[in-house]
C-alpha positions as a printed NumPy array, in Angstrom:
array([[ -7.29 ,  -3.338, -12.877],
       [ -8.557,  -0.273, -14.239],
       [ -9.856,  -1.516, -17.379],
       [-13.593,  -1.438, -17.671],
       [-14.848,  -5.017, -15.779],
       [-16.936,  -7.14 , -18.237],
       [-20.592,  -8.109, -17.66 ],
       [-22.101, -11.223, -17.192],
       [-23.485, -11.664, -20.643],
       [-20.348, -10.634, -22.443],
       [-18.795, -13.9  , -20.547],
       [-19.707, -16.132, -23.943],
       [-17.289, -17.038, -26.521],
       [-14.365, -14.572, -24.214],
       [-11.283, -15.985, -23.892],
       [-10.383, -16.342, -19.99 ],
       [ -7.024, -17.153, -18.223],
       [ -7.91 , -18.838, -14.105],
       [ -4.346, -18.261, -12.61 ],
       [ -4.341, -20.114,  -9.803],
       [ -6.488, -23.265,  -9.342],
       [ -6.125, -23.408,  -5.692],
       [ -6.997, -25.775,  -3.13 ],
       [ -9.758, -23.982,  -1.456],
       [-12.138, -23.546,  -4.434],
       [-12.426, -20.472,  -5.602],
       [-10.44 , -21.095,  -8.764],
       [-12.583, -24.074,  -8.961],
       [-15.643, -22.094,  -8.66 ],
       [-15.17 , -19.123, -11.037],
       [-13.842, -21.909, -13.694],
       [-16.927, -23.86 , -13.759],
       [-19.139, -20.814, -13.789],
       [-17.107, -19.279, -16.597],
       [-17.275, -22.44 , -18.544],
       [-21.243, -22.153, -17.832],
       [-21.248, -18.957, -19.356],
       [-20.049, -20.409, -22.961],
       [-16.008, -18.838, -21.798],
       [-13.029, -20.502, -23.533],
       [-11.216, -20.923, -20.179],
       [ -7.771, -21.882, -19.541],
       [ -6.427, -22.603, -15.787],
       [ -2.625, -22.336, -15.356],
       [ -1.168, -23.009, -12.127],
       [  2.42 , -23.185, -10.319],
       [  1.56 , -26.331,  -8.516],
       [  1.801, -30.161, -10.214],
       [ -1.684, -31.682, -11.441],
       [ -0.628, -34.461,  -8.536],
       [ -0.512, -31.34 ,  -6.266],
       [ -3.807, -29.671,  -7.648],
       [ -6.045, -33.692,  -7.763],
       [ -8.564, -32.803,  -5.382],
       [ -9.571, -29.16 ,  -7.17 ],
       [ -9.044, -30.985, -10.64 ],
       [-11.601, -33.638,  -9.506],
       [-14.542, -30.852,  -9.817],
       [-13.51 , -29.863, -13.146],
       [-13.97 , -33.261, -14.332],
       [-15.556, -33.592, -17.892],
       [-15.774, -29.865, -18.58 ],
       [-13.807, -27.734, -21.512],
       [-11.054, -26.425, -19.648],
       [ -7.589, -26.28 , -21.266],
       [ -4.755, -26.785, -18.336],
       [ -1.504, -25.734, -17.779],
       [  0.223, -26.341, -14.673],
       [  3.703, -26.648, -13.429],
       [  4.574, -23.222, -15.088],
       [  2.876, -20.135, -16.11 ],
       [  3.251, -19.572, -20.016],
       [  3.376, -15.687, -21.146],
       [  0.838, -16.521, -24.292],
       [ -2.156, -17.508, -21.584],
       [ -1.646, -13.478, -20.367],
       [ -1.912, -11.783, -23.843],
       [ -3.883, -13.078, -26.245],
       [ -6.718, -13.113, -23.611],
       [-10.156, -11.151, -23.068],
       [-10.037, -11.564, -19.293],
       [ -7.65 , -12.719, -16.793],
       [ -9.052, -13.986, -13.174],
       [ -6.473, -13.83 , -10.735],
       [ -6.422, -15.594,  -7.293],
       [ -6.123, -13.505,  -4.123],
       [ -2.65 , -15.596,  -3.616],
       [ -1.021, -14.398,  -6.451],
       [  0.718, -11.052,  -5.555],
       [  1.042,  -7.751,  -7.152],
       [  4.22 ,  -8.105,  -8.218],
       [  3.939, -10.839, -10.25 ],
       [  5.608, -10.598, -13.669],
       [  2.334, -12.305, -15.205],
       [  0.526,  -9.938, -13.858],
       [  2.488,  -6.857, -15.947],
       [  2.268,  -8.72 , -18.894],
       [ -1.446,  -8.599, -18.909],
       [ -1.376,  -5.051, -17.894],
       [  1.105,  -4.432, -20.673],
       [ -1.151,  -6.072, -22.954],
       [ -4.69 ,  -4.379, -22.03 ],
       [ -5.949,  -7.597, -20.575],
       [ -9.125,  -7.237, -17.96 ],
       [ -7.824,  -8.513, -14.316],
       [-10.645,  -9.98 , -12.023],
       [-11.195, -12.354,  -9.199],
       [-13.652, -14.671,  -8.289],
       [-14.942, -12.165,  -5.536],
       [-15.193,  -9.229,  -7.544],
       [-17.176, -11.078, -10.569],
       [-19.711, -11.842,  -7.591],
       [-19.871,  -8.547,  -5.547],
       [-20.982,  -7.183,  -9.096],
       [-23.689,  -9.787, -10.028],
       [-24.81 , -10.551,  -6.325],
       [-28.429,  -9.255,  -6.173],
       [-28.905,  -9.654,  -2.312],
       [-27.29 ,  -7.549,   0.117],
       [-23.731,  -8.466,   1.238],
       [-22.702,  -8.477,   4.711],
       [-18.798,  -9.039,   4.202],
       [-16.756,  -9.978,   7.396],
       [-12.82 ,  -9.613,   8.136],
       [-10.261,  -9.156,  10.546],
       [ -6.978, -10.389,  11.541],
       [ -8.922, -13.261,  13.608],
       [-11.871, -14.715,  14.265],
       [-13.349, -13.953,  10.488],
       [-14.4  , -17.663,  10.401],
       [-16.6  , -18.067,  13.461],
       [-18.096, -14.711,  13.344],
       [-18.752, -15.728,   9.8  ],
       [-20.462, -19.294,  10.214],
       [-21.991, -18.456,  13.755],
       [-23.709, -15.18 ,  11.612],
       [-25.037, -17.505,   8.683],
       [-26.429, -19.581,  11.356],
       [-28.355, -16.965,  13.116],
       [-29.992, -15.586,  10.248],
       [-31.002, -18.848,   9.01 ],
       [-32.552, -19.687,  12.566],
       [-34.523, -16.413,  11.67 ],
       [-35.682, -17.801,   8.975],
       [-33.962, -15.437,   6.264],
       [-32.379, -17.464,   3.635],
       [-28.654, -17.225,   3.93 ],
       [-25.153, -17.834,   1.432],
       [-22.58 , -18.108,   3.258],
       [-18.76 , -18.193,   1.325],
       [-15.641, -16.45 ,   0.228],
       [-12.476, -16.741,   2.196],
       [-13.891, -19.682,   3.906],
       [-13.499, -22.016,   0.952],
       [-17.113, -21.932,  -0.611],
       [-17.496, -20.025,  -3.878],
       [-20.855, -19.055,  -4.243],
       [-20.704, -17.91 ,  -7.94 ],
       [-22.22 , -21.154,  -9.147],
       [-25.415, -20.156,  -7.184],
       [-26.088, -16.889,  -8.636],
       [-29.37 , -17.764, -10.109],
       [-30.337, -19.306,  -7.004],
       [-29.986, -16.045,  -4.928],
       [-32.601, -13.962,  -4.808],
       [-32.942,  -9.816,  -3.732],
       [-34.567, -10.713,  -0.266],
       [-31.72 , -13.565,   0.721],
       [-29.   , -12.229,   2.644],
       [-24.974, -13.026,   1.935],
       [-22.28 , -13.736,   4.362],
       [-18.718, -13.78 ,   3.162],
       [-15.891, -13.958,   5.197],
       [-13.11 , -11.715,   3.261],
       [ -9.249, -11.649,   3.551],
       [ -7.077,  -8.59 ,   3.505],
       [ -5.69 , -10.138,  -0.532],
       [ -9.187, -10.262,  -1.887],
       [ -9.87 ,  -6.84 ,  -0.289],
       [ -7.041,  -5.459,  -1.861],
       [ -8.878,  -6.684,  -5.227],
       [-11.927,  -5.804,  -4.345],
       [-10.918,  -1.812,  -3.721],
       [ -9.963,  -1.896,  -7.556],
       [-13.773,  -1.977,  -8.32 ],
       [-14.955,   0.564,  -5.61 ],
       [-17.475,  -2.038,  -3.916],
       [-18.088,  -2.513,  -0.009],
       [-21.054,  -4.735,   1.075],
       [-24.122,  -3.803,   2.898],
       [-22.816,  -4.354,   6.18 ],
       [-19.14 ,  -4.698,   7.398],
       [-17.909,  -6.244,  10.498],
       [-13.876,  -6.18 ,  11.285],
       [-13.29 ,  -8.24 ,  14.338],
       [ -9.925,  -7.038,  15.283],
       [ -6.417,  -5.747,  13.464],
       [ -3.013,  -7.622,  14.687],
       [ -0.119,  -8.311,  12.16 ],
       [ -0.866, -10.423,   9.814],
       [  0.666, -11.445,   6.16 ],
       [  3.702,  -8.866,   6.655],
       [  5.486, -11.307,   4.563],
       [  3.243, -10.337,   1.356],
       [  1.595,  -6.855,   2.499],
       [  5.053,  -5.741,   3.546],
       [  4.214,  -3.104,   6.247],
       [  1.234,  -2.759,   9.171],
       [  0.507,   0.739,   6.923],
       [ -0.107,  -1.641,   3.69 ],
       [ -2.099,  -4.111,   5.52 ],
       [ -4.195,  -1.94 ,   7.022],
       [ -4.591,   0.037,   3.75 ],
       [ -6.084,  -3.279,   1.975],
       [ -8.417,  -3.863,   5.273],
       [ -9.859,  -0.562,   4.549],
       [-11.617,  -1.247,   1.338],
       [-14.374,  -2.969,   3.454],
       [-15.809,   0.263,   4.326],
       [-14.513,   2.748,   1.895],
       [-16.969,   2.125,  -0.803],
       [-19.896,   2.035,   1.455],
       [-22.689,   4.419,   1.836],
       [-25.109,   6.383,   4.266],
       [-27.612,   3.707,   4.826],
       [-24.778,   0.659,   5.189],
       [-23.698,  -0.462,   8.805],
       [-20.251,  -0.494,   9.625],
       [-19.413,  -3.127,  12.732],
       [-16.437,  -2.406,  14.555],
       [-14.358,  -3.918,  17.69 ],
       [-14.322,  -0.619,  20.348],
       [-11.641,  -2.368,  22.318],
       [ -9.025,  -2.374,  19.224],
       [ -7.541,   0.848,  19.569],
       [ -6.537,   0.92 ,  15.893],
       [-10.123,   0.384,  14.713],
       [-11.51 ,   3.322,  17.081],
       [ -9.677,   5.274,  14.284],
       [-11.53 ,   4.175,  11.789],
       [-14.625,   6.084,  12.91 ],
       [-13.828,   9.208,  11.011],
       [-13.336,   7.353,   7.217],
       [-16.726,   5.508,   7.49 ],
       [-19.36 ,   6.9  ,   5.442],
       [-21.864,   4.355,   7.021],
       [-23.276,   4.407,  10.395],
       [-20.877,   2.829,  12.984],
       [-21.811,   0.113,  15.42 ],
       [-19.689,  -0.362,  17.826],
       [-19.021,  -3.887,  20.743],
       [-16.655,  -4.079,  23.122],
       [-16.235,  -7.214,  26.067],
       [-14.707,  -4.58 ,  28.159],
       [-16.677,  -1.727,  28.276],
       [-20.464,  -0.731,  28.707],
       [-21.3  ,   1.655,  25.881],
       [-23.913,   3.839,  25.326],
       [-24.696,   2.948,  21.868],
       [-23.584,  -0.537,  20.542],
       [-23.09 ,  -3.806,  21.814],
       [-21.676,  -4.741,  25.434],
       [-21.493,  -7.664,  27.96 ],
       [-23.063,  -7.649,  31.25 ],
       [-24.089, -10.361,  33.275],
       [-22.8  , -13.009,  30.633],
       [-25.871, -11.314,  28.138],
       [-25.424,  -9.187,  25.257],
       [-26.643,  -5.828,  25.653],
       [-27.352,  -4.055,  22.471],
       [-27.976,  -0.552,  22.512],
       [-29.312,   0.255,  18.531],
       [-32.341,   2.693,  17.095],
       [-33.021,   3.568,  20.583],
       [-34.241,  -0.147,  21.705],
       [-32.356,  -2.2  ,  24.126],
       [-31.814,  -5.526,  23.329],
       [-30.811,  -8.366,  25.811],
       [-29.575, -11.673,  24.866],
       [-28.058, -13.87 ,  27.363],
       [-25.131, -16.228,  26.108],
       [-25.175, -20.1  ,  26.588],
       [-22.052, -21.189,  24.603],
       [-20.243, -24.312,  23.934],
       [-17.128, -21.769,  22.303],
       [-14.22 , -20.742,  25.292],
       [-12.379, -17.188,  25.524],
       [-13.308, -14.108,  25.544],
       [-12.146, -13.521,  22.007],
       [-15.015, -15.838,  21.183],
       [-17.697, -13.517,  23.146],
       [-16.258, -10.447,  21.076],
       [-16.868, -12.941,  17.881],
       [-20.439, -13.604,  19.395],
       [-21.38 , -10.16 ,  19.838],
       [-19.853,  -8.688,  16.039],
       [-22.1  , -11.543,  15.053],
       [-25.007, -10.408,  16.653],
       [-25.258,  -7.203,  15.959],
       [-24.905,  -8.075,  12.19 ],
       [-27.891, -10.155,  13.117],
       [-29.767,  -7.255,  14.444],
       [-29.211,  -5.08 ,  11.572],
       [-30.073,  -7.659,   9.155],
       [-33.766,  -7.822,  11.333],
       [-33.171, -11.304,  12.774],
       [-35.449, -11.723,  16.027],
       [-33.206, -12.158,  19.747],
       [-34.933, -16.032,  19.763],
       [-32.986, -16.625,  16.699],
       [-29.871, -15.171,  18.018],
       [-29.939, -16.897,  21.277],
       [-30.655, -20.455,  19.719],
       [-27.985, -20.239,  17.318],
       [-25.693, -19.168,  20.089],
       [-26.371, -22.309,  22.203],
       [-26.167, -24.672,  19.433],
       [-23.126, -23.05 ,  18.141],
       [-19.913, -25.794,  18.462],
       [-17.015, -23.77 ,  17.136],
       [-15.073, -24.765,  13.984],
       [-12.763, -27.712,  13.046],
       [ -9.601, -26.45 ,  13.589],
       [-10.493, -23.409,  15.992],
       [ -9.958, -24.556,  20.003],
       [-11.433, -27.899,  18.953],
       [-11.773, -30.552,  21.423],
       [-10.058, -33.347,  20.262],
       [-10.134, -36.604,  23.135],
       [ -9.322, -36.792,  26.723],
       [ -6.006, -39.522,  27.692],
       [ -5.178, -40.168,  30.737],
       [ -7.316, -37.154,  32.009],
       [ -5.406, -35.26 ,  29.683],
       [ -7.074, -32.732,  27.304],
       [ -6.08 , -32.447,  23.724],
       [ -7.586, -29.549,  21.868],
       [ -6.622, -28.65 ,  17.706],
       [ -6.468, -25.182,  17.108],
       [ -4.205, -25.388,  13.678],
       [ -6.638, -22.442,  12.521],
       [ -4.571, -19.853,  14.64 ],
       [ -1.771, -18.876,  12.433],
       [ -1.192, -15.649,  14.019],
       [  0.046, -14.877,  17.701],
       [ -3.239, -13.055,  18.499],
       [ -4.877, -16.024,  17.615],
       [ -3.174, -18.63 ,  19.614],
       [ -2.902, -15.777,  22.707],
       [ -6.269, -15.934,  22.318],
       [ -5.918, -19.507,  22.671],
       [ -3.732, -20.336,  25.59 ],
       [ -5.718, -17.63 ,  27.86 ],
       [ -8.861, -19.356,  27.463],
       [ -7.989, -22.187,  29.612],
       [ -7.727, -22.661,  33.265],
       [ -5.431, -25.418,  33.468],
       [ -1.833, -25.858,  33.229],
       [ -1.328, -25.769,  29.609],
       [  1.485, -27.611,  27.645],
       [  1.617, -25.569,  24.025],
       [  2.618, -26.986,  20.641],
       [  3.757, -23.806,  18.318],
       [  5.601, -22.771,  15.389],
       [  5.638, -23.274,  12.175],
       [  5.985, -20.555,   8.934],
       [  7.666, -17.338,   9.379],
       [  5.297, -14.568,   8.351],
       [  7.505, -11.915,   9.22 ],
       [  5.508, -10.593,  12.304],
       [  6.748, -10.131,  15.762],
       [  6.24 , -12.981,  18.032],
       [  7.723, -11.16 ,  21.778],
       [  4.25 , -10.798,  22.546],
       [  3.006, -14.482,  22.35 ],
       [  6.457, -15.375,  23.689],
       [  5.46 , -13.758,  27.378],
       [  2.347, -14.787,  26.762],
       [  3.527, -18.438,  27.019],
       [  5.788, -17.145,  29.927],
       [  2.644, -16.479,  31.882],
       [  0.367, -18.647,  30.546],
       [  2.039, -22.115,  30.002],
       [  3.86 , -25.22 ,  31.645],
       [  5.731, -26.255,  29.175],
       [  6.075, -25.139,  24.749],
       [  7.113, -27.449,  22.377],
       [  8.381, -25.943,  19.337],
       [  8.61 , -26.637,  15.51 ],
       [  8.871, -25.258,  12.173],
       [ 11.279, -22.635,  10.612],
       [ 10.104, -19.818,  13.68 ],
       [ 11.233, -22.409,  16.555],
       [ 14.366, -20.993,  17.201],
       [ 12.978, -17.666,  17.54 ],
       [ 10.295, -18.52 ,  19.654],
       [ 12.42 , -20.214,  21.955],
       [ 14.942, -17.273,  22.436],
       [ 12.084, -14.913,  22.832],
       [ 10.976, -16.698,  25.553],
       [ 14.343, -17.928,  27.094],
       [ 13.928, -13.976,  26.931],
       [ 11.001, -13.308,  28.343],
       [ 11.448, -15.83 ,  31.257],
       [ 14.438, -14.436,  32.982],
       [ 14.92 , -16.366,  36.08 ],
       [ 11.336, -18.401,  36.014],
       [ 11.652, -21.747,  35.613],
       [  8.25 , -22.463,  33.925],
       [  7.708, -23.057,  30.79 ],
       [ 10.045, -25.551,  30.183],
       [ 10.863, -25.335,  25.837],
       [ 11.417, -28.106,  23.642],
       [ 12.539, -28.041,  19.848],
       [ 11.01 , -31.046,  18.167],
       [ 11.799, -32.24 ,  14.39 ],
       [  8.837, -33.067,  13.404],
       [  4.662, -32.164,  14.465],
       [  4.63 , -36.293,  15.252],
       [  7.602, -36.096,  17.828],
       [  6.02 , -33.105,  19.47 ],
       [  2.796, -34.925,  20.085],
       [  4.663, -37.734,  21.377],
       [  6.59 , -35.126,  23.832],
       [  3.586, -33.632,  24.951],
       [  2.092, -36.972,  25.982],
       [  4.987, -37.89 ,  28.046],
       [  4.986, -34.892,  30.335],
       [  1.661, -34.428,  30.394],
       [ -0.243, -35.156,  33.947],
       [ -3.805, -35.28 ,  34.976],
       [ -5.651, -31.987,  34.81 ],
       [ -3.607, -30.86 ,  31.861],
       [ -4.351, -29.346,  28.544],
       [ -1.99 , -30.344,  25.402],
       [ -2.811, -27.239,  22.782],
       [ -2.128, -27.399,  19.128],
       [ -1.959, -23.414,  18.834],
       [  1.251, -22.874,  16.257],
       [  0.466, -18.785,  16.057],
       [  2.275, -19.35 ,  12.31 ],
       [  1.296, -20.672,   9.266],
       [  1.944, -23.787,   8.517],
       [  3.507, -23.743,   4.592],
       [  6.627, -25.787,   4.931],
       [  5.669, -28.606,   6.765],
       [  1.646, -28.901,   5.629],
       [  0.005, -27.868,   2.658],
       [ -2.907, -25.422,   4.942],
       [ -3.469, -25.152,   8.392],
       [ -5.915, -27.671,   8.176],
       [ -3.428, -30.351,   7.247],
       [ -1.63 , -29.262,  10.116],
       [ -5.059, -30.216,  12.276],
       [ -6.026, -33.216,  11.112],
       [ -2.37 , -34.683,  11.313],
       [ -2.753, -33.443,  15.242],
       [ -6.031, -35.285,  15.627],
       [ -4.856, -38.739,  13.67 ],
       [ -1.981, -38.312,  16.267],
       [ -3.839, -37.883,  19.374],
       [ -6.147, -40.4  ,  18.553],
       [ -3.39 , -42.721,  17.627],
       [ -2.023, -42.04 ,  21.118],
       [ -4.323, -44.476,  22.845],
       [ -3.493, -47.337,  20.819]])
């Protein structure tokens, strides 16, 4: 990607390669926004059109030559411009064939970082991106500042650029694959939150050093008068002080800090410009990851000049995601909660600990080659009984077979199939318990997306009762 990126208004009559339609919009997004820019565009994709039905829907009517099934070496050399999604990896031998043949390589992301007008408040982290991201957008929009909220979170906003204006404000929640992109064209937004770092995508980034690496490119483009938002209680990010060229805000759930954001008394305490803010928290959201999500939120709220009313409104009215500890029905004064969005052990740790009640678990899934020992004693400590599936089951279970020693609880099961191990899970439950759908994998192999792997859970609980 170090050819020189092509403007808006050279778009017209270029001839542009999409690789990778997706199922989460973006290729559908840049595609219709090239097309509305006079491109000859051409989307080629690995997966069937059967496969791709949903995305192919939206591009309905417009000029778009397809090719799926296969990738075809003439679509990455003859071509002006080749987008590339943030799921196609470096290595790709498509991808040296456009390099080979001078061919511009973009992404959805980085076409809008360099058109957006408004300032950019971009949000990752190894968890948590998603809430901090929507619970932000609605803040600022409770304040009355007129907010875009997209990017990793399935919304492409490039259709809208002539809708956004200078004095709007843009949320995007940002993965560690479109960060790697996004370093190639020096740009960090206006503001930066990280929530936390925990292994994540070792499968595709290789090592922690690589993953970390692409994480960085949030803040290494930045400059003086940009805000950098960082977790104080991740020791890794405390190290990140010294690269920022921003100024550093800092939260922490643990400890009261002189400058930056803490918790006391179940309020926010913001330290920032030499005014102390207070906003108590009435939330709907459990676990203290979620107050650490409240807090990065909030402070990206403060910066951005939204008023504490705002804040504290948006906080109360604030129901969590689909997906994310969702509360799915009560049976036999049994709980059922979906939280298919935690595909990482930090996430579903994060998950079990935020109950009180005896807890039976539903894990497993894709094997992203991270270490799982940790969640295993978590689930030692923290659980009645695990039911496993997926390709990481047998794993899991040793680690905590492990982990157990001579304890009796949790009891583990292996089950064939998500279905069986809801069925499982509703025969031992008892009154008082919680039945959690936190896998702390992926969930490729057995559902297309995590939220799939959800909404099966939910049409199986619900089922349940019939």
């Amino acid at each position: 990607m170090n050819q020189k990126p092509i403007p808006k208004e050279s778009f017209k009559d270029k001839k542009v390669t999409v690789m990778g339609l997706g199922l989460f919009g973006g290729g559908v997004g840049v595609a219709r926004f090239l097309v509305s820019q006079g491109a000859d565009v051409t989307v080629t994709d690995l997966k069937s059109a059967e496969e791709l039905s949903a995305s192919l829907m939206l591009l309905n009517g417009l000029p778009v030559k397809f090719r799926f099934g296969k990738h075809s070496e003439e679509d990455f050399q003859d071509v002006d411009l080749l987008v590339v999604s943030p799921a196609v990896p470096d290595d790709s031998r498509f991808l040296q064939i456009a390099r080979n043949n001078n061919v511009c390589i973009d992404s959805e992301l980085n076409i809008f970082f360099r058109l957006c007008p408004a300032p950019i408040i971009g949000i990752t982290g190894s968890n948590g991106k998603s809430t901090t991201t929507s619970l932000l957008g609605e803040m600022l929009k409770e304040a009355g500042i007129k907010t875009w909220i997209g990017g990793n979170i399935g919304v492409s906003l490039l259709e809208h650029l002539d809708e956004i204006k200078p004095d709007d404000v843009v949320v995007l929640e940002i993965s560690s694959f479109q960060l790697n992109l996004l370093s190639r064209i020096e740009m960090s937004p206006h503001i930066s939150v990280v929530t936390n770092i925990a292994p994540n995508h070792l499968d595709r980034h290789k090592t922690m050093e690589n993953y970390i690496a692409a994480k960085k490119a949030i803040i290494h483009y930045q400059k003086e008068d940009d805000y950098t938002i960082l977790n104080y209680d991740d020791p890794s990010l405390r190290e990140w002080e010294g690269e920022c060229k921003s100024q550093v805000l800092w939260f922490s759930a643990t400890k009261e800090l002189e400058h930056g954001a803490f918790l006391k008394n179940n309020a926010i305490i913001i330290n920032h410009n030499s005014n102390v803010i207070s906003c108590p928290i009435q939330t709907n959201i459990k676990g203290i990851h979620n107050r650490q999500n409240i807090m990065a939120a909030s402070y990206a709220a403060i910066a951005m000049h939204a008023d504490v009313g705002s804040i504290k409104n948006a906080i109360a009215g604030f129901t969590g995601l689909e997906h994310r500890l969702e509360y799915v029905n009560t049976i036999n004064e049994v709980q059922y909660y979906n939280d298919s969005k935690a595909t990482t052990p930090e996430a579903a740790i994060a998950g079990i600990t935020a109950f009180d009640s005896q807890t039976i678990l539903i894990a497993g899934g894709y094997n992203k080659k991270v270490s799982l020992s940790q969640f295993a004693q978590e689930c030692v400590k923290s659980t009645k009984c695990v039911i496993l599936i997926g390709e990481t089951a047998g794993n899991i279970q040793e680690l905590i077979q492990e982990a157990k020693d001579t304890k009796a609880e949790p009891e583990v099961y292996v089950a064939t199939s998500l279905d069986e191990s809801v069925r499982k899970a509703y025969e031992i439950a008892e009154a008082g318990d919680v039945v959690l759908l936190s896998p702390a994998c992926a969930s490729y192999g057995m559902f297309t997306n995590y939220e799939e792997r959800g909404n099966r859970f939910k049409e199986l609980v619900h089922h349940l009762e019939e």
